[in-house]
N, C-alpha and C positions, 0 to 999 in steps of 0.2 A: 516682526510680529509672528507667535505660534500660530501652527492651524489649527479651524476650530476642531474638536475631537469629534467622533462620529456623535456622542449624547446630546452637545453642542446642535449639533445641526439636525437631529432628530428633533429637540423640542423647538425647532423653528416650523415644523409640521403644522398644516393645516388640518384643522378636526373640523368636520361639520358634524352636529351635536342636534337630534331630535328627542325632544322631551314636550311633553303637556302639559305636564306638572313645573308651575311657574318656582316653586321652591325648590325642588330639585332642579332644574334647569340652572337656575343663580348659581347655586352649590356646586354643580358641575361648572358651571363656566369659570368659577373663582379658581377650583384647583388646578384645572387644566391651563388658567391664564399665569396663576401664582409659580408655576415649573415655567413659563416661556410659552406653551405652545398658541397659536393665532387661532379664534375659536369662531365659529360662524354660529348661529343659531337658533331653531325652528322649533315650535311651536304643536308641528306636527310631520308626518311622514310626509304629506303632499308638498307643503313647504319647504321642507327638506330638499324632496326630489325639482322644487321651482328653483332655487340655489344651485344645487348641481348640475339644473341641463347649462345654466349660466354659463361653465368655465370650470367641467369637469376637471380637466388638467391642475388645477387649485387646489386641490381636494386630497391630501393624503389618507385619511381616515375617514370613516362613516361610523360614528357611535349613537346609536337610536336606543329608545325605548321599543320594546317589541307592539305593547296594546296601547294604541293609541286612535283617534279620530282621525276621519277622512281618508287617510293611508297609514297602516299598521306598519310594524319595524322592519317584519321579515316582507312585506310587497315592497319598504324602501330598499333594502339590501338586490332583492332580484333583479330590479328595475336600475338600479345603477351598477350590478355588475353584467346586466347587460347592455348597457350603453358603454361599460372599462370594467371589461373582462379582468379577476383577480382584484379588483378592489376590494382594500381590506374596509372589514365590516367588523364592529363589535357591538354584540347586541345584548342590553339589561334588561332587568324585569324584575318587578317587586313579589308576581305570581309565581311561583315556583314550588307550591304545593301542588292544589290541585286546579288551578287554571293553564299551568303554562308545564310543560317537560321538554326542556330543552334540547335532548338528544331527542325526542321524537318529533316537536314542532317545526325545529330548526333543519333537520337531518345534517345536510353539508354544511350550513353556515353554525358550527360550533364553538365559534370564539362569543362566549357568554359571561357574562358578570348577575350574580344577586344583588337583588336592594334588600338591604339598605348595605353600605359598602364601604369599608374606610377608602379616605383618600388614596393612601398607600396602596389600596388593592387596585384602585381604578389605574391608579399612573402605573405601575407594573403593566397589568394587562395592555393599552396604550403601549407603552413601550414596548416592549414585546411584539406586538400587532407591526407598529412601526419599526422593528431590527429586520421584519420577515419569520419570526419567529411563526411555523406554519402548528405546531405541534400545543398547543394553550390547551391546558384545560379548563374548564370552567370553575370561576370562581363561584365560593360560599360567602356571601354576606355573613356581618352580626348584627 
């Protein structure tokens, strides 16, 4: 029997997936399940962060919504990369006019996606996040 290839055992990756928005959440979770990967997910940041202290080791990705209730993207992102330094984080957002500027809100956590977003864009970034690929630039929604 071959071995699995590296793409193989990337989309066995676990994502934990905070989102608000119960229709984008479903949508996120379908494409991310639809490629293989194992999807956990939250409702909101604090949720998110109740999942993670569980069995941080689980947890290959953290993809969040930035504005959300109770605990916002970017307090999930700090908070679990200080519990595991270098966890990758990919953070979206529907504001990207004039609520949200990603190179100024974010500063260091730069790995960013717009909404609304083809599938194709979301599994590229994911992937990418999951290669180690440190260098992403932020994606442009259509």
């Amino acid at each position: 029997m071959p071995e699995p290839s590296q793409t193989d055992q990337k989309q066995t990756a676990t994502i934990l997936l905070a989102e608000d928005d119960p229709v984008v959440r479903t949508m996120v979770i379908e494409i991310l399940k639809l490629e293989g990967f194992r999807v956990i997910s939250a409702a909101d940041g604090q949720e998110a962060y109740d999942y993670f202290k569980e069995d941080p080791a689980a947890i290959d990705l953290i993809l969040t919504d930035v504005v959300m209730p109770r605990m916002n993207g970017k307090e999930l992102g700090r908070q679990c990369r200080e519990d595991v330094p270098g966890m990758r984080v990919l953070f979206m957002s529907g504001y990207v006019d004039n609520r949200l500027n990603p190179e100024e809100d974010l500063k260091g956590d730069a790995d960013f996606i717009a909404k609304p977003f083809r599938p194709a864009e979301l599994l590229s970034k994911v992937k990418d996040l999951l290669d180690g690929d440190t260098t992403l630039k932020p994606a442009v929604g259509n």
